[in-house]
N, C-alpha and C positions, 0 to 999 in steps of 0.2 A: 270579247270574242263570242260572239252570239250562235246558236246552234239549232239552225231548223228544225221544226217540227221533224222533216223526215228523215232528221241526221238523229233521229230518238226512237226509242222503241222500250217498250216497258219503262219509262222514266230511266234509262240508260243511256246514256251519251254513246253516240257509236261514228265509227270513223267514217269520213263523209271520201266519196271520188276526188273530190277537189285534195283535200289532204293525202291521198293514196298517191297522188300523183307527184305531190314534193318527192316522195321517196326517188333516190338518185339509181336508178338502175344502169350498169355499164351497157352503153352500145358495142357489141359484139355478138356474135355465129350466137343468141341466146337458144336455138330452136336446138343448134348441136348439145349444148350446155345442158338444156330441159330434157333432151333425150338421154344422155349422161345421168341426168339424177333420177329420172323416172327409171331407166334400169336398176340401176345401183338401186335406187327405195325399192323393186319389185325383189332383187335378189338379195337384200336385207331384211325384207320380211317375210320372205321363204327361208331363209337361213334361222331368224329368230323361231320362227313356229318349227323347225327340224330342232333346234335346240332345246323348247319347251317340251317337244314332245319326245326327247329321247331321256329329259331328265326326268319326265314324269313317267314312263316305261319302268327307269330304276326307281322311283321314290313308290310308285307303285309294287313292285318286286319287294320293297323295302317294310311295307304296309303288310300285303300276303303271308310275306314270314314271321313278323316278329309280330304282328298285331296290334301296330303302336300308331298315333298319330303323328306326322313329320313336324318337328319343330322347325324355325327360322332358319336354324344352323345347318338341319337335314336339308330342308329344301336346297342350300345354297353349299349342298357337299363340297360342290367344285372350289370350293375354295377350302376344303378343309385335309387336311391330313388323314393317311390310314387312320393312322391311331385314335385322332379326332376325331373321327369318324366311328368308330367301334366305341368309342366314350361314349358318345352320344346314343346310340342302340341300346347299349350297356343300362346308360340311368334313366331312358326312356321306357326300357321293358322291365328293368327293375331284375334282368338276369344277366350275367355273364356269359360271353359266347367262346363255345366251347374252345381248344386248337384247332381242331377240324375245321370248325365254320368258320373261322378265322382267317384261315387257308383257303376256302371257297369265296370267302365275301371279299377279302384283300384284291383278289383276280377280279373280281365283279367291280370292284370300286376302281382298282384301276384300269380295265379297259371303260369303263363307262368317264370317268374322270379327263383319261385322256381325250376321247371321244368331243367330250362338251368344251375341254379347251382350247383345242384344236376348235369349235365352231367359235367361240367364244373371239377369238383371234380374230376370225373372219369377221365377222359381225364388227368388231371395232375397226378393223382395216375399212370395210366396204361404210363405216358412221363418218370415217377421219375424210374419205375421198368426197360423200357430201357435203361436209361439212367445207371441206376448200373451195369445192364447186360455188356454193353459196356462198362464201368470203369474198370470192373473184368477183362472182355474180354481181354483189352489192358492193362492190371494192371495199370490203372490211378491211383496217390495216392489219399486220401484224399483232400489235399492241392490244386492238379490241380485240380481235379475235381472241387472247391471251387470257383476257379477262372476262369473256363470255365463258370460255373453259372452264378456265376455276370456278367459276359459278356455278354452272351446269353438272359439272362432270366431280363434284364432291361426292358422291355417292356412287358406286360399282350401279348399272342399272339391270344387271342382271348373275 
């Protein structure tokens, strides 16, 4: 299987038109389909940047008070417990927070908490609707599509 000079580029093999075109696209409404995901991808990455920018609001708030730089765990509060969450302040600032602040930061953690789950949701609802759109698209069966998941989706991405 021989590979044209201009199927190459930087001594890289690169996919040529002729091979783009084996690929099986379903004949159907594709322009409705492309409008479908081009929404969905527009209001998924509006939805992610509202996300990014409300956790980094708190993680910033979080920096201002205690003086400390956010760990992994901090960054990725929304998946952590109050108390988890105070643990980690706790051995990062190398202080204990008072009751008082306990009582202010708990209300802080949990509207912001709730806040990023709630998009969080969204965000995987409006990945799951591409992602079908694209399976239909390319008639992925059930079975791949199953196995591209698990692949993919081992890791929380945000």
């Amino acid at each position: 299987n021989s590979v044209s000079e201009l199927a190459k580029k930087d001594n890289m093999r690169q996919t040529t038109l002729a091979q783009l075109r084996k690929f099986k696209i379903k004949k159907t409404d594709t322009d409705n389909e492309r409008l479908q995901i081009s929404s969905l991808a527009k209001s998924l990455s509006k939805n992610m940047l509202n996300f990014i920018s409300q956790r980094n609001e708190f993680l910033d708030l979080i920096v201002d008070n205690f003086k400390i730089k956010p760990n992994t765990r901090l960054i990725y509060f929304h998946h952590l417990t109050f108390s988890e969450f105070r643990q980690e302040i706790e051995e990062l600032s190398e202080k204990e927070m008072s009751l008082k602040d306990q009582k202010i930061w708990k209300t802080e953690f949990k509207q912001n908490y709730e806040v990023l789950n709630l998009k969080r949701n969204q965000i995987t609802s409006e990945d799951n609707q591409i992602d079908k759109l694209v399976y239909s698209l390319y008639e992925i069966n059930s079975d791949l599509s199953k196995s591209i998941n698990e692949k993919i989706l081992d890791h929380p991405r945000f």
